[in-house]
Each structure stands twice: as C-alpha cells, then as structure tokens.
N, C-alpha and C positions, 0 to 999 in steps of 0.2 A: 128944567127937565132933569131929571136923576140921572146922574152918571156913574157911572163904575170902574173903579181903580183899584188894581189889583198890584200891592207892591209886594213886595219878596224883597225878605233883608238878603244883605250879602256881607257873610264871614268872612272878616281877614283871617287869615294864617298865619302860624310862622315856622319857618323850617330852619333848626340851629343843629349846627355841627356838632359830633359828640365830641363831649369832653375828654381831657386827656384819660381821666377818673371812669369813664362808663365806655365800655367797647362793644360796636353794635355792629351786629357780622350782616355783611352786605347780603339783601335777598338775595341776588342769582348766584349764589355758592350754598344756600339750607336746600335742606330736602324736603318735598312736598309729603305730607301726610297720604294723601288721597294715592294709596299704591293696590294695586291688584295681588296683597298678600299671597292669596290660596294658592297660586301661579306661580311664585317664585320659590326656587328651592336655591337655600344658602351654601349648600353642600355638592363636591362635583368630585370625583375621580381625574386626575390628568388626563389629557386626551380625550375625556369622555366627554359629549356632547352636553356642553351645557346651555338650557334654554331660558330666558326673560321673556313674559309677557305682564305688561305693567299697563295698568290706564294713567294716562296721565295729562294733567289741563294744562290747555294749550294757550292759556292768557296772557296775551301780551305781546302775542305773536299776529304777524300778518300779510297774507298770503297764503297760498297752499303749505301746508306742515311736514318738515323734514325731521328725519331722526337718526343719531349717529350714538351710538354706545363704547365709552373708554371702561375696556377692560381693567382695566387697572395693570396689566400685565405688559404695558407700552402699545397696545395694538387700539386700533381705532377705527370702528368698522360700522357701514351704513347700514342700519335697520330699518322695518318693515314697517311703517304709519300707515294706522289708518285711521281717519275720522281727526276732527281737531283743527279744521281747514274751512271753517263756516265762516260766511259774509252775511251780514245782517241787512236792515233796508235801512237803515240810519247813514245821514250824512252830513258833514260840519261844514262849512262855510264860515271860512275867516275872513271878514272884513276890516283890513287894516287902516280903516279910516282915523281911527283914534291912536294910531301911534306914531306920537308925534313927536318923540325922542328916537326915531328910527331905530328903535332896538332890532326889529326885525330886518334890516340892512344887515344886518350883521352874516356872515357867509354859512349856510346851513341853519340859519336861525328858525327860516317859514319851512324848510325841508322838513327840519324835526317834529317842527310843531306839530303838522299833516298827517308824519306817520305817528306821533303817540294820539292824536285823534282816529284815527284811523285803526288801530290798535284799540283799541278804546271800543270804537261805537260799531264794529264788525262784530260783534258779539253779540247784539239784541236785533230782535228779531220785531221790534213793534213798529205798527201801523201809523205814524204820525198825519192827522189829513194839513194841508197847507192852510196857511194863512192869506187869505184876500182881502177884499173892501166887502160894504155892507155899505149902501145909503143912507142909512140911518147916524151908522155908527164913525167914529174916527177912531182910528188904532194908533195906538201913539206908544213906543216902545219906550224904554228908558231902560240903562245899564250905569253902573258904576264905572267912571272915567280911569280908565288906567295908569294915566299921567297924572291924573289930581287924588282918586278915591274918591269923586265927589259924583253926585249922578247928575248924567248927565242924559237932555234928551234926542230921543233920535229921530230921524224923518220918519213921519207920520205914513200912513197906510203904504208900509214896506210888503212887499211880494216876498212870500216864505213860502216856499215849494214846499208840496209832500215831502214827509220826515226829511227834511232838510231844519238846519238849527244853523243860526247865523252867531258868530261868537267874535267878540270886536278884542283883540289880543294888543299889549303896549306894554310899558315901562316906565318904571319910577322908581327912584331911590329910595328901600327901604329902612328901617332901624335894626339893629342886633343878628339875630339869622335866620329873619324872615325872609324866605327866598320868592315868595311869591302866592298871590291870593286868586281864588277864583269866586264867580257863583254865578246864576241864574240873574237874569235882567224881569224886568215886569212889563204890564201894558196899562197907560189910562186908555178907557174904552169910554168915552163921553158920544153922548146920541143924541138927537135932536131929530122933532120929525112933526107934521100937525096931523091932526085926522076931523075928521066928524061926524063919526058916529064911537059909541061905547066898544062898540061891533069893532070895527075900523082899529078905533087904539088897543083893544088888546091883540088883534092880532098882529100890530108892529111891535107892540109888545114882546110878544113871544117870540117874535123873528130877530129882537134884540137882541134878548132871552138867550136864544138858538147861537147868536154870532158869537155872543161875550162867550158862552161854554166852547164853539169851540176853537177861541182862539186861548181860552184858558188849558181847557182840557187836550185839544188837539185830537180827538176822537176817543180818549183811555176814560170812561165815565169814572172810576175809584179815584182820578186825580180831581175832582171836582169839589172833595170831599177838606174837611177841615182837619186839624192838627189830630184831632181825637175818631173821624172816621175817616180820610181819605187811606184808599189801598194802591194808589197808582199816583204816577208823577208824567207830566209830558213839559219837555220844556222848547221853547222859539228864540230865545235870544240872553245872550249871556256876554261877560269880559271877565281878561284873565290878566292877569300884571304879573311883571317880573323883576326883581330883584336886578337895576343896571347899576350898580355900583362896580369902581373900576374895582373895588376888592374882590371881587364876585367870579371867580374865573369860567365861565359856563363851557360844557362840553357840549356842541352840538351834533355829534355823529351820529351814525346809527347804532355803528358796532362797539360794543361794549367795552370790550378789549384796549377800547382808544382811551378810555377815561385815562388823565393825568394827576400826577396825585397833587392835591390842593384844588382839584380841578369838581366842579358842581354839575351831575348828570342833568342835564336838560330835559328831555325826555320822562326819566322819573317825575320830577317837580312838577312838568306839564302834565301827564296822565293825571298825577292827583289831584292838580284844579281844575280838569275837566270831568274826575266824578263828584268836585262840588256843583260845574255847573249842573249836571244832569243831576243835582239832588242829594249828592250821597252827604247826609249830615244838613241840607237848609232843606229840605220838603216838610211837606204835613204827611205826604207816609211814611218817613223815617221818624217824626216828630211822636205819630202814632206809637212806636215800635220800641222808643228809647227812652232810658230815664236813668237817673243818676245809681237805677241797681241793672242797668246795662241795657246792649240790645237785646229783644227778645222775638226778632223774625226768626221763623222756622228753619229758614235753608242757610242763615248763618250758622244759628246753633247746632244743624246736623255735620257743619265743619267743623265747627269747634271742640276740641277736646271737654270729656266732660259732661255732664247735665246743666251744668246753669248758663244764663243769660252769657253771651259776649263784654268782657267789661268795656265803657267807656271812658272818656275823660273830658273835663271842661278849659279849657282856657281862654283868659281874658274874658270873660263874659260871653265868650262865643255856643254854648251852648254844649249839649253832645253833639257836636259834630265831627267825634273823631275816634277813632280804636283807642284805647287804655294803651299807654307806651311801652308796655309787657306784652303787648299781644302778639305783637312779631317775634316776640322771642319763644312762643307757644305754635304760632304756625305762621307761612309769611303770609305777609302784606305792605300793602303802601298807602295806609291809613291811619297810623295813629298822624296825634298830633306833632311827633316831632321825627323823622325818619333820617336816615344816614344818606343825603343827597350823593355823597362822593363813589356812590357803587350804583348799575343798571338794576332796579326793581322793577316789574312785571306786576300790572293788577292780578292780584291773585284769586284763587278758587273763594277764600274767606271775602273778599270785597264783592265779587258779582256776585256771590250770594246774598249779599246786603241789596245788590240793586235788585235783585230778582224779590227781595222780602218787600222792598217799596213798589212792586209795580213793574219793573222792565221783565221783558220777554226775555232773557237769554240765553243766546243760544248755546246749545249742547259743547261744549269747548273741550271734552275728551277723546286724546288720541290714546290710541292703543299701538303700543310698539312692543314690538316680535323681533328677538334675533336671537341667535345661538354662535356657541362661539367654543372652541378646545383650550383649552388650555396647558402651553409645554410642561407648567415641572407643579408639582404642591408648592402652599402659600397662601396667604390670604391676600387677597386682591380688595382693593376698594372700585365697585361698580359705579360706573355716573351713567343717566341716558342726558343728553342734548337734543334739546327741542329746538328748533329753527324755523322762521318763517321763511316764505321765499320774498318775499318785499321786505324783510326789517324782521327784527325779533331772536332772540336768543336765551332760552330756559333750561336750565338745568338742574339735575335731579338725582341728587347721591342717591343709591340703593343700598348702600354699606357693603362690607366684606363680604365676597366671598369665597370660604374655604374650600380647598384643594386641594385633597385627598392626594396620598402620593401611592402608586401600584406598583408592587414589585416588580423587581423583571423575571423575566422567567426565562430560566436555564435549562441547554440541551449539553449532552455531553456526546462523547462518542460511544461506537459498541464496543464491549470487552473484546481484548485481544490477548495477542502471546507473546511475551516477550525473552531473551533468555540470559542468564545470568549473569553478571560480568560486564555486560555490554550496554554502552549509553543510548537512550534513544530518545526520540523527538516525536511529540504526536504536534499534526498543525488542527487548529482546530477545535483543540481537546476541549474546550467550554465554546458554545457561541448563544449569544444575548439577546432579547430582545423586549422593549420597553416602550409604552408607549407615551412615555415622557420625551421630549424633545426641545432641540436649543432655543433657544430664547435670544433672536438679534433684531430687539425689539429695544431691548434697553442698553442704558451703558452705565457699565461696562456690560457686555452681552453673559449670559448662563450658558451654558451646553451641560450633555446628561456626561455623567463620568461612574465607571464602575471600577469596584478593585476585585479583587480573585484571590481566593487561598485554595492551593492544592495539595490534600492531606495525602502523601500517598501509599498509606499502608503500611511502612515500614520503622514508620516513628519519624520521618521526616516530611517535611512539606517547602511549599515555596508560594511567594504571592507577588502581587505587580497587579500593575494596571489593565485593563485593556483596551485594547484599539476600536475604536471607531470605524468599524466599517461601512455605515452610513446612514447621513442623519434623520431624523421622521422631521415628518412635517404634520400638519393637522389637516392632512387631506381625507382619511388620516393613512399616514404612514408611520412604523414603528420605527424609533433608533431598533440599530444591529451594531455590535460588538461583538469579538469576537477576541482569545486568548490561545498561546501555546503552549507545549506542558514539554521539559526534557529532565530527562533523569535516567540513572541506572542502580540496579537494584543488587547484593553482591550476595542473597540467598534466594535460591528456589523455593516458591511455595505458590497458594493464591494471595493475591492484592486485594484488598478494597479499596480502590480508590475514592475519596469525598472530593468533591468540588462544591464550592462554595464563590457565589457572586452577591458583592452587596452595590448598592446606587448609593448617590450622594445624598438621597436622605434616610438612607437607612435602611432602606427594603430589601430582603436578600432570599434567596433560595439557591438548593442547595441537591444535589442530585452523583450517584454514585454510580462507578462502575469499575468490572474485575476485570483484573490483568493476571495471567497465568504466568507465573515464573518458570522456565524448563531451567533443571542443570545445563552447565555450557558443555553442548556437544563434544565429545570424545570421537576423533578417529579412530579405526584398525584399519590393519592392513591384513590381509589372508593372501598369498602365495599358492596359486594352482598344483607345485610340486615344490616339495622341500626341499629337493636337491635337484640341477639340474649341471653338468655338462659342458666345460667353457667351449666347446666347440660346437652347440648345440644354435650359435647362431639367433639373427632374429628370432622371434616373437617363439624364443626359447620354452615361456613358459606365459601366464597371464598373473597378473595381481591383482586384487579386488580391493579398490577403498572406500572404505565405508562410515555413516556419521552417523550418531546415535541419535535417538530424539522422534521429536514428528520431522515429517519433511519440509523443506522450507519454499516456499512461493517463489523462490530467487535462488537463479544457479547459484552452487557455491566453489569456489574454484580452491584447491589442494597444490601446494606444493610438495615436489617428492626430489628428494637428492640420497643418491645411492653413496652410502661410503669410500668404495672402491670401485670405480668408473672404468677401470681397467679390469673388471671381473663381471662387471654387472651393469647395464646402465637402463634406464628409467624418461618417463619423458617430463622434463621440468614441470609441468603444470599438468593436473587433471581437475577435468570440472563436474561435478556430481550434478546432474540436470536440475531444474525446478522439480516441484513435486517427485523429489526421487531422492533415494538415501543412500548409492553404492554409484560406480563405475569401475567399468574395469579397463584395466591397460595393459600395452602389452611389456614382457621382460626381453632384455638382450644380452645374450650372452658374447662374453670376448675374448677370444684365443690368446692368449699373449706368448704362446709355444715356449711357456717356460714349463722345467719340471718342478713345480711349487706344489704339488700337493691337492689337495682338498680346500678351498678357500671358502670360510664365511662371510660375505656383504650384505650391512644392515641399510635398511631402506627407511626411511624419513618423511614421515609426511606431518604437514605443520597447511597452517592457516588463520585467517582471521576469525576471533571469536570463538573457537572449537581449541580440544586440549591436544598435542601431538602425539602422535604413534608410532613407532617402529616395528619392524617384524626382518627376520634373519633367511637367507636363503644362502644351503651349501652351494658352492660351484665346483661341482668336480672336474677334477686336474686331467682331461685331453691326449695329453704327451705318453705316446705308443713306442712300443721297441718292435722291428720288423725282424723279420728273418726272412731269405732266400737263398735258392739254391741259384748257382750257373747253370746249371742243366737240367733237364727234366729227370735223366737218369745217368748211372755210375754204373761203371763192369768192377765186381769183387777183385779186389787184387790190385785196380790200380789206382794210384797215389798221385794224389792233387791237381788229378785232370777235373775233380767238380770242386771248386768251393761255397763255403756257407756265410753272405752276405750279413753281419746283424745292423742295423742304425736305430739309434736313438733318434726320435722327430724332434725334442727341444733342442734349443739354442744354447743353454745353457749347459757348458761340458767342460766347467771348471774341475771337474774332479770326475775319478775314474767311473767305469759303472762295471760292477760282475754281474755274468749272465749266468744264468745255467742253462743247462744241455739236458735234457731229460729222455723218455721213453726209448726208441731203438738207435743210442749213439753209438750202442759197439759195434755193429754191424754196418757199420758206416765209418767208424775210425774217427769219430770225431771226441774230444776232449768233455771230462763233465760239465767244468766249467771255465769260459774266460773272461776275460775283463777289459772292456773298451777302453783305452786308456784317455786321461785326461786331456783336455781341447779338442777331441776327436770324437765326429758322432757315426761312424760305422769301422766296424771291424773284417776283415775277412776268416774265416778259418776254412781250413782244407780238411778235403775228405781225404780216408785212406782205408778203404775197407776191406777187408782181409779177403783173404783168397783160399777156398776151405775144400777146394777138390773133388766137390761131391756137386753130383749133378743137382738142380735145384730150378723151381718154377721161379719165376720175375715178381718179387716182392715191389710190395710199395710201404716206405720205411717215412715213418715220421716222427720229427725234432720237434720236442715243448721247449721254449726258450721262456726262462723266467728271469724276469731281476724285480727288485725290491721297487713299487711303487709306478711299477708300469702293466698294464694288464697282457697276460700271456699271450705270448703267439705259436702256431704251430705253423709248420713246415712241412711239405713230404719231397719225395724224390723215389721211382723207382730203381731197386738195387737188380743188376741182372745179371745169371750168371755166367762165367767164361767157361763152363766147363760145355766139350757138343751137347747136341740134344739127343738125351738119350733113348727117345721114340723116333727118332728119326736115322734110316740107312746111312751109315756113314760114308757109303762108298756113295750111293747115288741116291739121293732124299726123294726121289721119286719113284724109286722101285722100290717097293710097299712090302712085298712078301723076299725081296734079296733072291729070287729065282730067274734066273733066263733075263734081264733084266726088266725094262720098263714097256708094260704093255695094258691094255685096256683092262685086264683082270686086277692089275693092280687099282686104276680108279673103282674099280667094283667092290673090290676089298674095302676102300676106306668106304665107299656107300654105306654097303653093307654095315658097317662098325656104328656109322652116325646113326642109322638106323635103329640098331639094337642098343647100342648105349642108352640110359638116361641122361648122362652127363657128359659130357664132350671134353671135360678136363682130364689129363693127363699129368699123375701125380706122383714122381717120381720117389717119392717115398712110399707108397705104397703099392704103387704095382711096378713090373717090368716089360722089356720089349715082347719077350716070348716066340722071338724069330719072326716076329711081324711088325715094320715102323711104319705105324699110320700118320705119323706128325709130320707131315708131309714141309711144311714153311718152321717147322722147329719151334713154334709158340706154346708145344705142351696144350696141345687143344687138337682134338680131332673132328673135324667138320666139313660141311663140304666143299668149303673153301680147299681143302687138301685134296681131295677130289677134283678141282676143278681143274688146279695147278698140274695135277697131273695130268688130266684131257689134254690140257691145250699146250703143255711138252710133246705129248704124245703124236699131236696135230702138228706140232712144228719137227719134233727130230728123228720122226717115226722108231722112238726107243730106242738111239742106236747110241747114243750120248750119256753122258755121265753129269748132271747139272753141281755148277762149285758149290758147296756149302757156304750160305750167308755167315757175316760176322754174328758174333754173341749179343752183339747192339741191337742188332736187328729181330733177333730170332723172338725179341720180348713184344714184337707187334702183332696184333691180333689181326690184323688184315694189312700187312704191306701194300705201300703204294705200288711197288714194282719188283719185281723176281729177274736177277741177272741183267738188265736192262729191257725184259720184254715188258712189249707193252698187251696188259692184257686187258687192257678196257676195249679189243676188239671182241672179246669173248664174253657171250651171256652166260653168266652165272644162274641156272634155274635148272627143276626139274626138268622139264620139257625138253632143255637144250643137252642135259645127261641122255635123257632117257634116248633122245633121237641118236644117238652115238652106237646101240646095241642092241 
C-alpha cells in the first residue's frame, strides 16, 4: 500500500560573535523606522507643552504593553499605550524528553525558553486544527536529535491539540559560534486498509487523502502547496539545540539589563530558532518568496527601506534562510545569519512581516503611545519611548532630539516716581521677573534658571548684579520669579529715563523703562509774623512760619530751629512740616533780660535732612522804662520839698550814670531841667519847690516829660494849688454869699440863682472878679449847687448866727469835699426837690 512521508530538511545555523574588526550595535538600543512622523514635532518652547504620539511595534513583548518616555532631560515619566497587548491562539509545548545532557536543568534555562516562545507565537492569530489518529493511517513524527543532529523517531500517533506545536528542546557541543540550530520536525504517515469494492477504496482513499492534509496542513490550505505555489506554512513538531560548551556563558533572565559581558542572550538565540521552527527561511512559502536576488513578500518589503527585494544570504549550503548581514543595520532584526548574541533583540516589525508574507496571521503588534511632558530650560534632548511587556519583554525606541527653544523672560518694572536731588535712595523691587524656564533637579549636577540686570539710570551711570530668586516654577506649570533692587542718587535735577534690562542664562533678555523726576533739593525760609517785637512781649510774642519749597512730600518732614541768642529770643527745637503739607508755623518767645542793651537782632536757624538751610533775623526791642512819680497828688505854691519827684530806671544794669530831663511845666513846680541818676543806683529823688507868686489863681494840674537817652518817655502830673484865699469866696464867713446881715436863706438863693443863669460854673479868677457877691461857697473856684447846698445845711445847723473857718488852700482845690469843718453832711439830700422844699 502507498505511503506518504513528508520530510522537512532542518538548517543548522551558526551564531559567531563579532569581531574585534566589525561593531554590531545591539538591537534593543536602534530605533525603529515604523514612527507616526506627522505626530511628532521636534521643536518645543520651554515650559511649553510638549506632546509624542508615536505608533510603535510591540514585538517581542508579552503580556499586557506598558510604556515609559526618558526625556532626555533626566525625567522619566509613564505614557499612555494603547493597543500592542494582543495574544494570539498559538501554543508551544516543550517536551523535554530528548534532553538528555540536562541543559535545561540549568536554573532559568525552561523559564526563558517559555517566555521567548511565548513572545514569539502570541503574535499570530492562526487557526491550527489538532492532530489525532485515523485508522487507516499511523502518524509517525520524527525531529532532529538535539544531542546527536541525527533524526531521530518519535512515538507514533502523538495527541497534538488544536494550535498547539510540541517542540523537543536539548544540547550539544557545538563548533566555532554556532550558538544553536532550530527547525520543523516531519510526519511518515503510512496507511494500510482492505476494502471490496472500487466504491469502498476510494473513499478510504480520500479519507486518507483528508488525514495526510490535515496533519500536513493543519487546516491553512496555501501550506499544502509546493516550494513554487505554497502561501501558507502550519507546523506540529519541531527541536531546537543549544550551544553547551563550558565556553558558552548563556544568560538566562528575563530582564535585559542582567546580560554580563562575555555573557550569550538566551532568549535572543532561542526566538530565532523558534521562527526556523515555524518556517522562517525552511518552508515552501518562504522557498516561494526568495532567491539569491532577495525576499520579495510584500509586507517585508513595505518595511524595508527602499523599493527592492529584502537582501538575503546563503551559508553553508543552508540556503536563503536568513536576512543579508547588512540588514540589521538598515532596520532591526534577529534574522540574518549571523547576529550580536551578547545584547537583548526583539523579533522585529521586518521578521513578522516575513512570517505574515509565508502565511501566518499576525496579529496587529502596534501600540500607540501618548504623553506630554515641559521642559525646564532649552537644549536638545535625546527622546527614547520604552516598551514593556507585563510578563517579560523590553523595547526601546530613540525618537532623536528634541529642541528647546529658550523664551525670554519678561520684565515688569516699577511706576515713575519722584526723587530729589542729592539724596540716596533705594527702590525694592525695581525689576521683577518672570520665566517660564525652571530648575532642573533632575540631573547632576542639577541647572536652575539665573538672570543678570543692568540698570541704566539716566545719568550716564548704571549698575548690574544678579537676581534673586524669589521662586522656583515647576512644570505645573508654574513660572520662576526673580526679582532685583535699584539704589542710587542723582546730584542734578531734571527727568530720568531709567532702562532696565534682564537677560537669562541663555541669553534671552528684555528690557523695559521708566522716568524718575529729579526735584531741586528743597530750600527752607523762614517769614517772621512781625519784624520787630518787644523783649518784654513774652510768650508766643510773635509766630514764625517754616517753609519747604518743592511738591509736598508724603512723609512728615521734621525742621530744626536754633535761635542765636536764647536770652533775646527763643524757638522750639524741632518743627515738623505735616505730610502733604509745605509750611508750619510756631510760636516766638520773647525774654526780658531787664538789661538796658538796646534794640537786639536774633537770627533764627533752621536746618534739616536733605533740604538746604535758612535763616531769617528778628529785631527784639529793648523793654527797659524810666518811671517818674510824684509823693503826692498835689503841692501848695510856695512850699519847698514837702512833694518829691521819684524817677527809677527798671534795668539792672546801673554801671554808669543816666541824665534825665525835666520837660514841659518844671518852672512852676521848681523842679531842675535836668538830672542824673547816678551810677549803681536805679532811682533818684528830686524835690519840688514851687514858687509862690501872690496872685489868686485856679488848681492847675502841671505835668513833667522825663526823657533820657534810650528809654521811652514818661510823663507825670501832680496838681499845683494855690495858697493865696479864694477869691470868690467871703472871707469873713464863706457862707454868707452877699457879705449882708450875715448867713441866711437868700444867700443859698443867690448862689441858686447864679448856677442857674451861668453857662459855666467856673470861676476864673483872671478874668472876672467877686463884685461884692462870693458865690464859691467851699473855695473850689466853681459855683454850683453844691455851694448852695453848703449853705442850707449851715443854715439848718447854726441858724446863721456863726462865722464858718475857712478851709486850708489844700483843700479849697476839691470839687466836692468829703467833709466841711467836721460835719457830716451825707445826712443831707443834695437835689432840687430837697432846695426847693426849704422856700
């Protein structure tokens, strides 16, 4: 009966270290081609929002896909994946029955293996149907011995689940730096059966038919096909050998990072013998696809840079079954023939597209990652994204530089102000900053932002420094702030233009102005209420007004005043001129010192901070008086130094004499024109003496001008009266009026009568005479009714039989005596009424 044997050669390999001569830059450090250009902008402003969205294959990974982006800028920050986390229906089954050098005893050895299969066949998505029995038929597997290379056969009708692939992994000592061979195993499928009818045997026939395809094909009908039409590959059983030489130091980890140097990725080596078993380089649809002018599936080529074919290369007789050993250095992979075991590679985008040109389903393996990120200061930054599986896996993915634009900062200054000449001042403040560059304690040694300041200020001088930090930005974002102070004085009045200028440490600067008004430096005056005042004029003698020129200032300004002569004038040490106010006024004091010194000038002082000083003069006139007095109110003519005339000088000072004069009526008085107070003595007496001239005469009142030199005049009076009788008045009895029969009621009638008819009641003895009638009844040279009255109430008390004495000459000068002879005549009313009732 016809059998059918279906063998599959299997290509050894060899994997040699590179040479000192040839440097071959490990996969998981190049950059994948396959980037979402139109997305990325290379270009960013500091601080400004910079965003990556990149597609990127997630081969080689396994588990759900993670994604982390190094700035390049020390920060390292998880991104947003989506998609690139696909499990295929494909599964491997290692049966270690043929290793029989216990290579895989070795600690992590089956670990790795699992996950680069697994890595591996989570990528395709094809339908494999399982392998059974068939009555007819016996399934007889055979693979290539991993300990010998020799093939060897396996137990007969094996159970092979749906897309399950049984793969018999070992070890042997290879030659040179062959690290390790893989490939597809085959099936004899011999069938035996009787029938008896034509009928009958074809259709065991075709159930044969039916088995052998699908333990060949496994349900993919293209893999059925020969070297020149097969489009599909399905494989059931394979072995993979490894390189156990003690020279051979294999890394078995996951994580990449652990490789040692000298040390052979495990991982690596096995991925790539498990895409010979699944075909990659021994199928009839790769056989279809490739030839010594390259591969030419469609979905390599749309990786590959280029229009032509993918090149291949032959070694040992092995066929094309492998990438041209340029090819990785055009895009990655982990297919040519000879690869750099000593670094983690990743089947790449260019390899599954190979297995997808022979027939595998696979699956979609692009993740798309999203992140944004600030950046502190300009720079060019080298971008990576890191791919991560969550079971194993680690891919990464230069994006190159990207530039960081540096953005000035930008400067506030203050508002124009006023400043005044002469005087230093300090503005806080005066630039403040703000940028939205920020430190960098990300790397080390760490950056921070730093600005410098020049401040021009108008005068032909400037100053510069640094400034402070008043607080850092972060990429929340927050901006840095700095901030700067400005002090200077200016020694002319005019306007400023102040420039300020801020630049950052890479150069970026602006620059912003403002005016300062110079005033002249304030001049005080002083104005004095009265230019002369008076030392005896006492407190708040006078007022003084102190005054500043200019605008008014926002802030009291306080005035010193110091009077020169303290003992003529004094001042209150301090005045303060309000805010918004340009004068005060205060009060002056004047001070007695009861010397005779004259007319005194004292200049007055006022002074201050920042303002120019002023003075202003005020007379103090000289106080010190010369008095004059009399002892008595009045003098009788004739007698001799029963009055004298007091003078005193009021100062203290009477080192030397003083002459007085005697002015206006001294002759008639007897007094001297002039004397002289003698030295240490401040009053004089002088005596009256005034003559005695025999003629009757009215009661003068006589007044002395007394001058001396720098005293202001005084006057003096004193009534002078005379001794001679009254010549209106009876000498024999002053109350009998008409000198007839003596004193009777006709006589008060008479003087009635006279007051009556009079205008004037004076009696003048220069001009008229008695005329045998004396009405002056009290001798005052006055006729009134007071003379009249005197006489009633005589009349009343001596019924006229009496002679009344004649008063002294002292007395005769009073216009209404208190008292006549000792009577008291305050019992008597003086009035019409009280006359008239009398007659």
């Amino acid at each position: 009966m016809p059998s059918h044997n279906t063998a599959r050669d299997q290509r050894a390999w060899r994997i040699r270290r590179p040479k000192p001569s040839r440097h071959r830059t490990a996969h998981r450090s190049r950059r994948l081609s396959i980037q979402s250009l139109e997305t990325r902008r290379l270009m960013v402003a500091e601080n400004a929002v910079f965003e990556i969205s990149e597609v990127l294959s997630a081969a080689g990974l396994v588990g759900n896909v993670s994604s982390q982006v190094q700035w390049g800028d020390g920060s390292l920050t998880n991104a947003t994946t989506t998609g690139g986390s696909a499990t295929g229906n494909l599964n491997v089954r290692f049966n270690y029955s043929l290793d029989d050098n216990r290579f895989f005893n070795r600690p992590g050895a089956r670990a790795a293996l699992e996950f680069a299969a697994e890595s591996f066949v989570s990528r395709f998505s094809d339908q494999f149907t399982a392998i059974g029995t068939n009555q007819y038929v016996t399934v007889i597997p055979k693979v290539l011995d991993p300990v010998t290379g020799n093939e060897v056969v396996l137990p007969s009708n094996p159970s092979i689940a749906a897309n399950e692939i049984v793969i018999y992994p070992g070890s042997r000592n290879f030659t040179g730096n062959t690290a390790g061979v893989g490939g597809p195993g085959a099936f004899d499928l011999p069938s035996s059966f009787t029938f008896r009818t034509p009928a009958e045997r074809a259709r065991i026939q075709a159930e044969i038919s039916a088995f052998r395809n699908s333990v060949v094909g496994r349900g993919q009908a293209g893999a059925l096909g020969t070297a020149t039409t097969a489009t599909d590959y399905a494989v059931a059983v394979g072995s993979i050998a490894f390189d156990q030489r003690s020279s051979r130091d294999w890394y078995f980890g996951i994580d990449p990072d652990g490789i040692g140097p000298g040390q052979s990725d495990f991982i690596t080596i096995a991925t790539h013998e498990l895409a010979h078993v699944f075909g990659f380089g021994l199928s009839n649809s790769w056989a279809r696809l490739s030839s010594a002018n390259g591969f030419r599936g469609a979905a390599a080529k749309a990786i590959f840079p280029g229009s032509g074919n993918v090149p291949l290369e032959s070694h040992a007789g092995e066929g094309f079954a492998h990438w041209a050993d340029n090819v990785d250095e055009i895009v990655p992979t982990i297919m040519p023939g000879t690869i750099d075991g000593s670094r983690r590679a990743s089947f790449s985008p260019l390899d599954f597209a190979a297995m997808d040109d022979i027939g595998f389903d696979v699956v979609n393996m692009d993740a798309t990652v999203t992140a944004s990120h600030r950046y502190p200061d300009d720079g060019s930054y080298p971008t990576k994204i890191i791919l991560k599986g969550s079971r194993g896996g680690v891919v990464e993915y230069e994006l190159g530089n990207t530039t960081v634009t540096n953005v000035a900062p930008t400067l506030s200054v203050v508002e124009d102000r006023t400043v005044t000449e002469g005087q230093s001042f300090s503005i806080t403040n005066i630039g403040s900053i703000t940028d939205p560059g920020f430190r960098n304690q990300n790397v080390d040694p760490s950056t921070t932002e730093t600005f410098s300041y020049t401040i021009d200020w108008g005068d032909g001088e400037s100053d510069s420094g640094t400034a402070t930090i008043d607080r850092h930005g972060n990429a929340s974002p927050r901006t840095t702030n700095a901030s700067f102070n400005g002090s200077h004085r200016y020694d002319s009045p005019g306007n400023k233009t102040v420039r300020v200028t801020v630049t950052d440490d890479d150069g970026g600067r602006d620059t912003e102005t403002f005016r300062i008004t110079v005033n002249p430096i304030p001049e005080l005056s002083l104005a004095f209420a009265d230019a002369t005042i008076t030392e005896n004029a006492g407190n708040n003698a006078t007022t003084l007004t102190v005054s500043v020129s200019g605008p008014a200032s926002d802030q009291p300004r306080r005035v010193n005043l110091v009077s020169s002569d303290s003992t003529e004038v004094t001042v209150p040490a301090t005045a303060t001129i309000p805010a918004n106010a340009t004068s005060v006024v205060v009060p002056v004091n004047a001070i007695d010192d009861d010397l005779f010194d004259g007319n005194q000038i004292s200049t007055v002082t006022a002074s201050g901070t920042g303002v120019e000083s002023a003075t202003a003069e005020i007379t103090v006139g000289d106080a010190e008086t010369i008095s004059a007095a009399f002892s008595a109110t009045t003098v009788v003519e004739g007698s001799s130094g029963e009055v004298t005339l007091t003078l005193t000088r009021s100062n203290t000072d009477t080192d030397e004499a003083l002459e007085v004069l005697l002015r206006r009526n001294r002759g008639r008085l007897g007094l001297p024109a002039s004397v002289e107070i003698p030295a240490g003595q401040r009053t004089l007496d002088v005596a009256l003496n005034p003559p005695n001239d025999d003629m009757a005469e009215l009661t003068t009142e006589e007044e002395v001008l007394v001058l001396a030199t720098g005293y202001p005049n005084a006057v003096v009076s004193l009534n002078l009266v005379d001794d001679e009788p009254p010549l209106f008045q009876n000498p024999d009895n002053r109350f009998d009026v008409d000198g007839v029969d003596g004193v009777s009621v006709l006589d008060a009638l008479i003087v009635i009568n006279v007051v009556a008819r009079r205008l004037s009641g004076q009696l003048d003895p220069a001009t008229e005479t008695p005329d045998g009638q004396f009405w002056d009844v009290n001798g005052d040279y006055q006729v009134t009714a007071l003379d009249a009255l005197q006489t009633i109430n005589f009349i009343a008390r001596n019924a006229g039989t009496q002679r009344e004495p004649e008063p002294p000459p002292s007395e005769r000068m009073l216009v209404v005596p208190q008292s006549d002879d000792g009577d008291d005549e305050s019992n008597f009313v003086a009035n019409d009424d009280a006359i008239a009732s009398m007659f």
